[in-house]
N, C-alpha and C positions, 0 to 999 in steps of 0.2 A: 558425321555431324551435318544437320542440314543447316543449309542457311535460313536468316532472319529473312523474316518478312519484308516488301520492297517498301519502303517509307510512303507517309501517306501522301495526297496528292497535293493536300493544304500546306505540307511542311514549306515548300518553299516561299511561302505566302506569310508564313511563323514570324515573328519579331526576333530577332538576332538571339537575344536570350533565349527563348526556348527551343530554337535549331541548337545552339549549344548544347540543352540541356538532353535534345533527342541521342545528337552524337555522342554525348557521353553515356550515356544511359544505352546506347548500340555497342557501344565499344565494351562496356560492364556484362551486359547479356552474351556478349560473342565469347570473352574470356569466360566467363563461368559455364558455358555451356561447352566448354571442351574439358570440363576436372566434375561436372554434375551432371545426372539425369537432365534432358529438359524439360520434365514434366516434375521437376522440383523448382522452378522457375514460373516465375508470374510477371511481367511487365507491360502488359496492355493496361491503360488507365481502369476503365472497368473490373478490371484483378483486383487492380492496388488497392479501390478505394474504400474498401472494408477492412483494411489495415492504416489508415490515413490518423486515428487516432486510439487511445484505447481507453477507459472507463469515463474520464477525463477528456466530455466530448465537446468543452469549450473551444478547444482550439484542437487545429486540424491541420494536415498536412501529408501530399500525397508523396510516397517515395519514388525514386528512379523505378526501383524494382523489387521484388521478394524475392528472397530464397526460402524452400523449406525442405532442407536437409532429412537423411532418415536416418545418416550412420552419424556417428562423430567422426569418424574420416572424412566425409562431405564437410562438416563444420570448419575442419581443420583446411580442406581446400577451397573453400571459399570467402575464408579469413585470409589463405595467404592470396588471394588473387586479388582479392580489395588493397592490403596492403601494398600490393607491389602498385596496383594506379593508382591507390591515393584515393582509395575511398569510403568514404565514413560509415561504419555501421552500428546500427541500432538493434541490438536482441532484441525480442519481446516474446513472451509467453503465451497467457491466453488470452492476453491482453483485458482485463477484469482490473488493472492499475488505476488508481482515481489518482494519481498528479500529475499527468501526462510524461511519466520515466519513460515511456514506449513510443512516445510521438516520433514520425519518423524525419529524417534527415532529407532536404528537399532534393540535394545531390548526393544522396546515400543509399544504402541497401539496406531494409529490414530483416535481419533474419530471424524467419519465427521459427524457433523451436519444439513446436506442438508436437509432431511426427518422433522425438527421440520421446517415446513413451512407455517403455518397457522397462517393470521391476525385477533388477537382476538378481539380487538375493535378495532371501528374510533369514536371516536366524534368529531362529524364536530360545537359543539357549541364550545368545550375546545380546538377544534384546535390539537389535539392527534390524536396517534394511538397508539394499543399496540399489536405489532408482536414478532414470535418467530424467533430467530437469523437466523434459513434456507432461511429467507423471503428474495427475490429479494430486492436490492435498485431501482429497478424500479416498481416494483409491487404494491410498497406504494403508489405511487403518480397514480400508475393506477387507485387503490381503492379510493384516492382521490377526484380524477378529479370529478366526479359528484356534489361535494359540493362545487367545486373553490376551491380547494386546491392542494397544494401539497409539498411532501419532497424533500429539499434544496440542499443538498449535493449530486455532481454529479457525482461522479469518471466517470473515461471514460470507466470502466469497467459495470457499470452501469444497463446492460441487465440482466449481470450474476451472478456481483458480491453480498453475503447476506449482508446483515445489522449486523450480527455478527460479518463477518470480516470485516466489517466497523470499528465498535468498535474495534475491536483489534487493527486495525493499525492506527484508528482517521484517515480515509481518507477524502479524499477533494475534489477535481474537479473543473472544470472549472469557478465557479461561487461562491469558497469561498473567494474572497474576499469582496464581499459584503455579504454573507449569515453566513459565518462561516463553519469551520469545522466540522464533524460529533462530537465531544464534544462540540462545541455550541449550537448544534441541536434535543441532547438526554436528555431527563429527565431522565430516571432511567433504571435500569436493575436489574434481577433476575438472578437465577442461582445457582452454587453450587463450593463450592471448592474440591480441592484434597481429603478431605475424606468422602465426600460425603454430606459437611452438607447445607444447603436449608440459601441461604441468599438474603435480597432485599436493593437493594441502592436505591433513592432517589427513584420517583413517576413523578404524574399529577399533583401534586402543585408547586410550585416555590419555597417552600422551606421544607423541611424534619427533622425528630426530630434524633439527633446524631453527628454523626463526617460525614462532608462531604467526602465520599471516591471515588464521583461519575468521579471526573475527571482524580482519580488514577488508574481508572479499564480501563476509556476510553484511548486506547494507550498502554496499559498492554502487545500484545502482545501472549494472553496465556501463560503469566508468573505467574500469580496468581490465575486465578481461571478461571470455565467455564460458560461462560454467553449464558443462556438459551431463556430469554425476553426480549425486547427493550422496552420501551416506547418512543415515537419522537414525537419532536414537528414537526406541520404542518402550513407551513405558507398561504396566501392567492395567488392564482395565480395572478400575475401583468396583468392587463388590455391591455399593449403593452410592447414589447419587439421589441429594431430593433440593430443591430450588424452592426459596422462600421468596414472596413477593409482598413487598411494606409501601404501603401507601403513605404520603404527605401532606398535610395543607399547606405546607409553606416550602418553595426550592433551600432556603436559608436551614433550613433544619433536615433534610436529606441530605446538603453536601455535608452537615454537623454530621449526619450519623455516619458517613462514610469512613472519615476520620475515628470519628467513636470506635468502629469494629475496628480496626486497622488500630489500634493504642488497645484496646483490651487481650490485644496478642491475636487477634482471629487472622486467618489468611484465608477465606472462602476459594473454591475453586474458580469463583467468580463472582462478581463485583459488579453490575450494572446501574445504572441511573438514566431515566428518559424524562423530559420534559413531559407538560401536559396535551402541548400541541404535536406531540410526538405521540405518546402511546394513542390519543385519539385516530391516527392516523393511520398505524400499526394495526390496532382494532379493528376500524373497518375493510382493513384487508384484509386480515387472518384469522381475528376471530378468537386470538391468545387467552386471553380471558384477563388482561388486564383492567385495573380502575380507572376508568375513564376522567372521574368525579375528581382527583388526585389531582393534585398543582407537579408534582413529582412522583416519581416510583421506583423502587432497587430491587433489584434482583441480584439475591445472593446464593449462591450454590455451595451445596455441601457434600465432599464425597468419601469414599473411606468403609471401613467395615461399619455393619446394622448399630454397633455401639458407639462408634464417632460419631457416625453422623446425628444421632440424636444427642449424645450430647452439645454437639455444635450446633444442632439448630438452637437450641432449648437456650444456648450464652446468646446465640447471633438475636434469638429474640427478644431477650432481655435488655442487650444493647438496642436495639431498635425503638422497641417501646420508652426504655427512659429518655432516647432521644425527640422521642415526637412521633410516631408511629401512630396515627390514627386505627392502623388495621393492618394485619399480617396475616397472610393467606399462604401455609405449605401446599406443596406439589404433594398428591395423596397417591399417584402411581405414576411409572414413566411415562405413559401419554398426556400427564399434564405437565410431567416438567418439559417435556421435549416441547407440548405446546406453547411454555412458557418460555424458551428460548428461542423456538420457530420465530416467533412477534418479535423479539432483539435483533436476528438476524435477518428479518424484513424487513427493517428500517427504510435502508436505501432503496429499495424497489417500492413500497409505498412512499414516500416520497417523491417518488417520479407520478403515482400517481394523483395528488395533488399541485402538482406543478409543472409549466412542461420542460423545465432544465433547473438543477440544483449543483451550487458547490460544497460539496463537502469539503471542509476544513480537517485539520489532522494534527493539532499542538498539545503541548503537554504541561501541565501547571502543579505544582503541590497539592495536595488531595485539599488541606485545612482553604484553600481557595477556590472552591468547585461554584459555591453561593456565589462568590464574589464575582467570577465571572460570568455565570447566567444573567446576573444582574448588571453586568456590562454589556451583555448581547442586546438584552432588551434595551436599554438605551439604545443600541447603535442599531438595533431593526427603527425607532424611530427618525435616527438622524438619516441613515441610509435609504429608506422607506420603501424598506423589502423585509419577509417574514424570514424566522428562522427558527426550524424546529431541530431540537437535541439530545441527542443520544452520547453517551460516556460510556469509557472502559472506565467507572470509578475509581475502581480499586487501585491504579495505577497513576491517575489522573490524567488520562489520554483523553483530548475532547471531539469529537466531531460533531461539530455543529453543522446544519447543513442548511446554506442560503438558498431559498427559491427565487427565481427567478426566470425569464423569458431573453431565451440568447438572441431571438429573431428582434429583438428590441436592443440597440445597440446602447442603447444609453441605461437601460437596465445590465447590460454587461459588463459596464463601469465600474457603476455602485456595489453590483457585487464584488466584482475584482478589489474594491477600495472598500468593503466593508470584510472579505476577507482579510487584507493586510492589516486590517485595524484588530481584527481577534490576534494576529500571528502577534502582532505586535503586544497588544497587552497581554500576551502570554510570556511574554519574555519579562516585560515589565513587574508581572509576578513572580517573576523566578523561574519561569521555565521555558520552553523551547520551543521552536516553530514546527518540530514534525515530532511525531510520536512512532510512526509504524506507516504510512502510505508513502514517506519519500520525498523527498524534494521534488523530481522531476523541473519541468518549466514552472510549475504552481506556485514553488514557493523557492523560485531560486531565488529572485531578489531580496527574500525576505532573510535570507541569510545575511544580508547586511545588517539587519537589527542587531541579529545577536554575536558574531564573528567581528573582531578587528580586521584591519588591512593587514595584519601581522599574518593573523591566523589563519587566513584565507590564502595567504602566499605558502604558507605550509602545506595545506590540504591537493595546493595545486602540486606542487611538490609530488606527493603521491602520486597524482594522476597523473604526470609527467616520468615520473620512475619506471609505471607500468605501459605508459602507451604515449613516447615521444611526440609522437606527429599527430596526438590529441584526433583519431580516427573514431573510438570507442564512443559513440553517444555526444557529441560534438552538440555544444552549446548550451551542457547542463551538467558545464563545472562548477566551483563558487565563480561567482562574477566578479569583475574587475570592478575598480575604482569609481572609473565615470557611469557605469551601470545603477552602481549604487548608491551615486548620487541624484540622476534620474530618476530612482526608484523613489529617494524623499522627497524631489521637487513632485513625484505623484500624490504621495502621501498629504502635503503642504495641500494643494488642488484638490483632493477628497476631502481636506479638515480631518486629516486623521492625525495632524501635528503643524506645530506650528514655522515657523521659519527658524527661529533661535535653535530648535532643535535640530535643524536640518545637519548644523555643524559638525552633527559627529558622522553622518556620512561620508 
């Protein structure tokens, strides 16, 4: 083993804290470099700092160091070498996370997982696969395709995103409404905890000998432990698929229709809704072929044998029309449905190109309140007096609104920050929740004060204290304490996102 480089010549010159931060950060490299490759190791500042944060590039933060393991036996020793000094580590994927679950740990290790990217079985009789967490969500249904198969769950990040950070954050995409989310869609996982020990949850069967803990890991976050193997279920490719797009003049009457299909019994494959400063956007980037002219728009997908699916468009139109439909345009072959989903799933990257930094928000409301809150954002783009343009998983009522804004403007980073809290918040105040499918991360830890008791939050911590005593696992993105979350409303109070009376239930 060679030795570390000789320290630089400024160090001694360093403020107290960061000679600390060098020695332990020396001491972390020395150990992992006697149980790993060193050329799976990254700790010079220029390494780290393309892992400093991941989708979710509001905020930033450089690690001690990386690890990128290629076996799971490396994962396994360099969990335990953390563990035994006591130091915090943060998995991340391909990092393509918009709530910053991936953000690194300042006196931690990032282990990125990218490198375990080999799918080790498909059986096409059981309808399986079993990949290691680095694997693409799209490279599964690559491997599929040859048998009429394929995996379900589509994030829009999909090219890039792994199947590991799938699981962390139980992602979704455009087509869980009908398919389900990545925890409907996973039988089991492997992997290791914090101190290195080898455990496996569920399997290829349908059902497993023990305490079901498989839907406790799915969504975990890397708060518990580190998941090395997927196994996913594969479903059969649909025979046709044709995507209908209904234009609106009014947002109030497309979140009506949303609800309409969804009570007439329909469950599309998918379910879309874009504002009208959204598909313009969309438009000029890709060129979908959406109506620009439209206050709102839905995209609803229909799949199944050549007789389902016309009879499902033929209901899905009918619904539409009596709900307000000014104009219904089907996909008349697969390069226009595919173009008609391209434009959904370039939201977020056009977007970036009208602005030079956006938050995407990630809540979830009752479908019958889709109007109600579009009509709440618009108020609060004037109070806050920043834009926001919007895309929806309709079907589901999953929102992602997403606030523009300029980071390099500190006082524009505020407003959004406090015009975020105020969607998370009146989503709850509807009935529903602050995350749908991207994850708490840092984004919306405090927002889990909204909807969580102090009861409930001592429970959840509970969990994450069962699986990882010495709170190593992703440190500082459990539910938060008390005086956090009362913080969190004396912020809310200072944005005008509520008023003082209310602060009492934090």
């Amino acid at each position: 083993m060679s030795a570390l480089p000789a320290p630089s010549p400024d160090r001694a010159a360093s403020p107290p804290g960061r000679v600390d931060r060098d020695a332990r950060r020396d001491e972390l490299v020395r150990a992992l470099r006697a149980v790993v490759p060193a050329h799976t190791l990254i700790w010079h500042d220029e390494g780290t700092t393309p892992y400093e944060c991941d989708g979710l590039t509001a905020y930033r933060q450089r690690p001690l160091a990386v690890a990128l393991p290629e076996t799971p036996q490396q994962v396994q020793a360099v969990l335990q070498v953390c563990h035994r000094l006591g130091v915090p580590v943060v998995a991340r994927g391909s990092g393509t996370g918009l709530s910053g679950g991936a953000l690194p740990h300042e006196l931690g290790l990032t282990l990125s997982l990218t490198r375990l990217n080999r799918i080790l079985k498909l059986d096409p009789l059981a309808c399986t696969a079993v990949v290691q967490c680095g694997v693409r969500n799209t490279a599964i249904s690559e491997a599929a395709a040859p048998h009429g198969l394929y995996y379900a769950p589509d994030p829009s990040s999909q090219i890039a995103c792994s199947i590991g950070g799938n699981v962390a954050e139980n992602a979704g995409g455009v087509h869980c409404l009908k398919y389900g989310l990545t925890v409907h869609n996973v039988l089991g996982v492997r992997g290791y905890t914090i101190e290195g020990e080898p455990f496996a949850i569920g399997g290829d069967t349908l059902d497993s000998a023990g305490l079901d803990l498989l839907a406790l890991l799915v969504g975990s976050e890397g708060l518990l432990a580190v998941v090395t193997e997927v196994t996913v279920r594969l479903l059969p490719r649909p025979r046709l698929a044709r995507c209908l797009m209904a234009s609106f003049a009014d947002v109030r009457a497309a979140g009506d229709a949303v609800a309409a299909i969804i009570g007439a019994g329909l469950i599309p494959a998918g379910l879309e809704m874009m504002d009208r400063p959204m598909t313009a956007a969309v438009e000029d980037f890709v060129h979908a072929g959406y109506d620009t002219t439209a206050e709102a728009i839905l995209l609803c997908e229909s799949d199944g044998t050549p007789e389902e699916v016309a009879e499902e468009i033929e209901r899905m139109t009918a619904v539409l029309v009596a709900a307000g439909a000014t104009a219904v345009q089907v996909s008349q072959d697969e390069a226009q449905r595919l173009r008609f989903w391209s434009g959904r799933k370039n939201a977020f990257p056009a977007s970036g190109r009208i602005s030079p930094d956006y938050l995407c928000m990630d809540s979830t409301i009752p479908r019958k309140r889709l109007a109600d809150m579009l009509q709440a954002i618009t108020a609060m783009q004037a109070k806050h007096g920043l834009r926001c343009v919007n895309v929806f998983h309709a079907g589901d009522g999953n929102l992602h609104p997403l606030i523009l804004f300029d980071a390099n403007d500190a006082d524009e980073l505020a407003r959004a920050e406090a015009f975020g809290a105020e969607i998370l918040e009146t989503s709850v105040a509807m009935g529903g929740t602050v995350t749908g499918e991207h994850g708490v991360g840092v984004e919306k830890l405090n927002s889990m004060c909204v909807q969580f008791s102090p009861e409930e939050r001592e429970q959840m911590l509970a969990v994450k204290r069962a699986f990882d005593p010495q709170g190593l696992l992703n440190p500082g993105k459990a539910i938060p304490t008390l005086s956090r979350c009362a913080e969190y409303g004396r912020m809310l109070v200072r944005g005008g996102a509520l008023s003082f009376p209310e602060l009492e239930r934090f």
